[in-house]
Phi, psi and omega in degrees: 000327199285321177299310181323313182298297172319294172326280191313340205259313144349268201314329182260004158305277161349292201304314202289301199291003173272302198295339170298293162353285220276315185298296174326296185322328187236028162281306197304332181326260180327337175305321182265290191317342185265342208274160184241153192283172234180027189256150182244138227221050179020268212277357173262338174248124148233145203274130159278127205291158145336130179290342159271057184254127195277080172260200172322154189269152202220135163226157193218117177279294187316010197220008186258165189238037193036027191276359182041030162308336168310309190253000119327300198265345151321131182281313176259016157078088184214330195249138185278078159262140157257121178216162173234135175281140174252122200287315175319316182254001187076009170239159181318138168228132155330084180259357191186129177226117193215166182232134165247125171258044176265327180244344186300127181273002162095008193285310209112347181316285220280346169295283160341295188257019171293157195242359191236351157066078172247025167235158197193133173291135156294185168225003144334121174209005168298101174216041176264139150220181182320316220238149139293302210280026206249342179262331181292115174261119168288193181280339173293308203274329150341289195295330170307089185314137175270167178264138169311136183284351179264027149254355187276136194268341177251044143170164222285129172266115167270110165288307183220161161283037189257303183326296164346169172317172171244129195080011163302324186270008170270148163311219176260210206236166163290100181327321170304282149008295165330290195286341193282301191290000000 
């Protein structure tokens, strides 16, 4: 008899701590609901990337020396040269350079270790289409710079998320505190 009781007096401990829980939980409710939206409006607004934002890769075919250190130091082995040795001067001639950026993972290495530095990170990051075979960029499409978001006049620049409400960025409140109070 004596367990039984002990069983019930367990069970409504549990319960009143299931239900403190459950009070937390939707102490965060109002928390957001007081929050101002925080939506970006695409293709008419866009956030300026981070001065280290790791985009498309940019390549300037006059400054490369075939040497293919890019793809040595690549994890997945990715950007594709083609060259012919010219015998006459005894060097490499560039005929061809592409990248997929369907599989390129963005670290940054073959920029880094370039030794003639004719690869440069972009701040390019729009790179969707229709096609897969639509992200291998050959050396033509490498070489295009892209335009800049502080220069397209036709749309609006968020620089940071500072800008926003005050107290959109703080976080949540500590649960522990909570649980305290």
């Amino acid at each position: 008899m004596f367990s039984i009781a002990n069983g019930f007096k367990n069970y409504g401990r549990q319960a009143i701590q299931a239900a403190r829980y459950i009070g937390q939980g939707f102490m965060v409710t109002p928390d957001h609901m007081n929050r101002l939206p925080m939506t970006i409006q695409y293709p008419y607004e866009k956030l300026i990337p981070s001065e280290r934002f790791r985009g498309r890769i940019h390549f300037e075919f006059d400054k490369c020396i075939a040497c293919e250190v890019c793809v040595r130091v690549c994890p997945i082995n990715l950007p594709v040269v083609d060259w012919k040795l010219k015998r006459t001067i005894k060097k490499k001639q560039l005929k061809s350079y592409s990248i997929d950026f369907g599989t390129c993972i963005f670290c940054g290495n073959c920029v880094e270790y370039c030794p003639t530095n004719c690869l440069s990170m972009t701040e390019e990051y729009e790179l969707s289409t229709y096609d897969r075979h639509g992200l291998n960029y050959d050396q033509t499409a490498l070489g295009r710079l892209p335009k800049s978001v502080i220069e397209d006049y036709t749309i609006e620049i968020i620089p940071n998320l500072a800008s926003l409400s005050k107290g959109v960025m703080e976080g949540h409140p500590d649960p522990r505190r909570i649980a305290s109070s």
